[in-house]
C-alpha positions as CSV (number, residue, x, y, z in Angstrom):
1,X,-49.9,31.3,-50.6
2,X,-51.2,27.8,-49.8
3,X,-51.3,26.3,-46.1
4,X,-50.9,22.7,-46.0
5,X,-53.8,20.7,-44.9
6,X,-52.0,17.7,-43.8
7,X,-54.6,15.3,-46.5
8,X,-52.0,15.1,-49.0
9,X,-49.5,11.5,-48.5
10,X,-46.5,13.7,-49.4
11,X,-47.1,15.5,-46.0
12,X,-46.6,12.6,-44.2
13,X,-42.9,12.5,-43.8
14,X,-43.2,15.8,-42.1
15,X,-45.7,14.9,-39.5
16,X,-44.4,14.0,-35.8
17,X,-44.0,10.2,-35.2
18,X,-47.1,9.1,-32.7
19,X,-46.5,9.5,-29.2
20,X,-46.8,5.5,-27.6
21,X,-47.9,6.5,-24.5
22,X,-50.7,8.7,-26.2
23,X,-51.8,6.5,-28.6
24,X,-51.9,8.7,-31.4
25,X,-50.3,12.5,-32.5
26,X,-48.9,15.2,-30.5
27,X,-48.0,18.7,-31.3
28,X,-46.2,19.3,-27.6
29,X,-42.6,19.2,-27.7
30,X,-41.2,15.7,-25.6
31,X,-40.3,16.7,-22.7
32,X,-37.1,16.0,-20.8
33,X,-37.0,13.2,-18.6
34,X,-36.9,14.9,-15.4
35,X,-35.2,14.2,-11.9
36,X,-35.7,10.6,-10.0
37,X,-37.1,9.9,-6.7
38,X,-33.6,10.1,-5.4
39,X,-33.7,13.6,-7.0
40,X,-30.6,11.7,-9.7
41,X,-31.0,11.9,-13.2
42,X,-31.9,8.7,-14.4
43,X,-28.8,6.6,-16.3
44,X,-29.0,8.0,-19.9
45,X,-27.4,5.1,-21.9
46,X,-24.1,6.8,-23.1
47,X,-21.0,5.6,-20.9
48,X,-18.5,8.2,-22.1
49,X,-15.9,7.9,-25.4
50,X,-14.3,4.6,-25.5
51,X,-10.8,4.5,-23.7
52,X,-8.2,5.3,-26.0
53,X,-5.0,3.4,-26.5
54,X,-1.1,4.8,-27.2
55,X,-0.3,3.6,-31.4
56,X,2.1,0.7,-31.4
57,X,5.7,1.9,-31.8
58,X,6.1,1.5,-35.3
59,X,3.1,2.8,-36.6
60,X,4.3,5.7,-39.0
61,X,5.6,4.5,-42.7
62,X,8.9,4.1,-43.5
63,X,10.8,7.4,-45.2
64,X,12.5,6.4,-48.3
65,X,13.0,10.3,-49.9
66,X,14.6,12.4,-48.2
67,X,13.6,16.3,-49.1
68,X,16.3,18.4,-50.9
69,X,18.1,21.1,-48.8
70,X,16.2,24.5,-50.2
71,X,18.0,27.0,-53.0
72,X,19.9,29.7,-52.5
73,X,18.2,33.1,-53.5
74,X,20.3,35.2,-56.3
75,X,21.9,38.3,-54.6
76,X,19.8,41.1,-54.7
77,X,21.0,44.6,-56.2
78,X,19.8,46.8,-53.8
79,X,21.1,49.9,-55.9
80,X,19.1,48.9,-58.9
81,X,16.1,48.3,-57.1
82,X,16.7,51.9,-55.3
83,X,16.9,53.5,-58.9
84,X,13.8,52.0,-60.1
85,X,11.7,52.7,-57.3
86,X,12.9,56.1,-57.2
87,X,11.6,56.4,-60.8
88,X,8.5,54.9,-59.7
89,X,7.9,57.6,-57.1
90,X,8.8,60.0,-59.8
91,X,5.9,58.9,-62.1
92,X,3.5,58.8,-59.4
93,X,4.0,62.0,-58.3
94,X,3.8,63.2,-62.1
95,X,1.2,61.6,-62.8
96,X,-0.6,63.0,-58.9
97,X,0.3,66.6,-59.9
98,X,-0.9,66.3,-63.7
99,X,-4.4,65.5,-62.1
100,X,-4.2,68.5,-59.1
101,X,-3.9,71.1,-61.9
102,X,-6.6,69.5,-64.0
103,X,-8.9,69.6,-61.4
104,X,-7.9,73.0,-60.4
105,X,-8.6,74.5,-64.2
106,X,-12.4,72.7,-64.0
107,X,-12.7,74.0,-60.4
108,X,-11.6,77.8,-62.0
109,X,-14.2,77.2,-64.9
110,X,-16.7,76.4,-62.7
111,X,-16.4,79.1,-60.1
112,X,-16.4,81.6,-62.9
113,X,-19.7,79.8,-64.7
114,X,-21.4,80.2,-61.1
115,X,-20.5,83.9,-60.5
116,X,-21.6,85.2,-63.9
C-alpha cells in the first residue's frame, strides 16, 4: 500500500482550496458562520423559491384521438376450467404420493443397513 505524499501534480485536485484569511492551507473543517451581535444569524444570500404563477388557461394540447372504448372479454367456461384443475390436483397429488413411498422404501433400507 502506498500513502500519498502530496509531491505528485495529480494530487493537486484533491487538496483543499487555501483558506484567504489564512494565507495558505488548512486541514480544519470551515466552520459555520455563527450567531451576530444581535444574537441573529447573519442574512445568508438565498431569498426562498421564486413565486410561482397559475399556467395560462389554455396551456394543455389540443386532443385530436380519442381512445377506443376497451374489449369485451370472451365468456369464461367455468365448468371446463373446474375439470381441468381438478385434473391438475389429481396429478399433483400422484405425483406427491409417488415421492412419499419412495422415500419411505430408502428410509426402510436404510434403517435396516443401520441395525445390522
Amino acid at each position: 500500500m502506498t500513502t500519498p505524499s502530496g509531491d505528485r501534480p495529480e494530487d493537486d485536485y484533491w487538496r483543499r482550496p487555501p483558506d484567504p484569511a489564512d494565507g495558505g492551507m488548512t486541514d480544519d473543517p470551515p466552520r459555520p458562520p455563527g450567531p451576530g451581535p444581535s444574537g441573529v444569524d447573519p442574512p445568508t444570500g438565498y431569498g426562498g423559491p421564486p413565486p410561482t404563477t397559475p399556467p395560462p388557461p389554455g396551456w394543455r394540447p389540443p386532443l385530436h384521438v380519442q381512445a377506443a372504448p376497451p374489449r369485451e372479454l370472451p365468456p369464461q367456461d367455468m365448468a371446463g376450467l373446474d375439470a381441468v384443475e381438478q385434473r391438475a390436483q389429481h396429478v399433483t397429488w400422484g405425483v406427491g404420493a409417488v415421492a412419499g413411498v419412495v422415500l419411505l422404501v430408502l428410509l426402510c433400507l436404510l434403517c435396516s443397513r443401520a441395525f445390522r
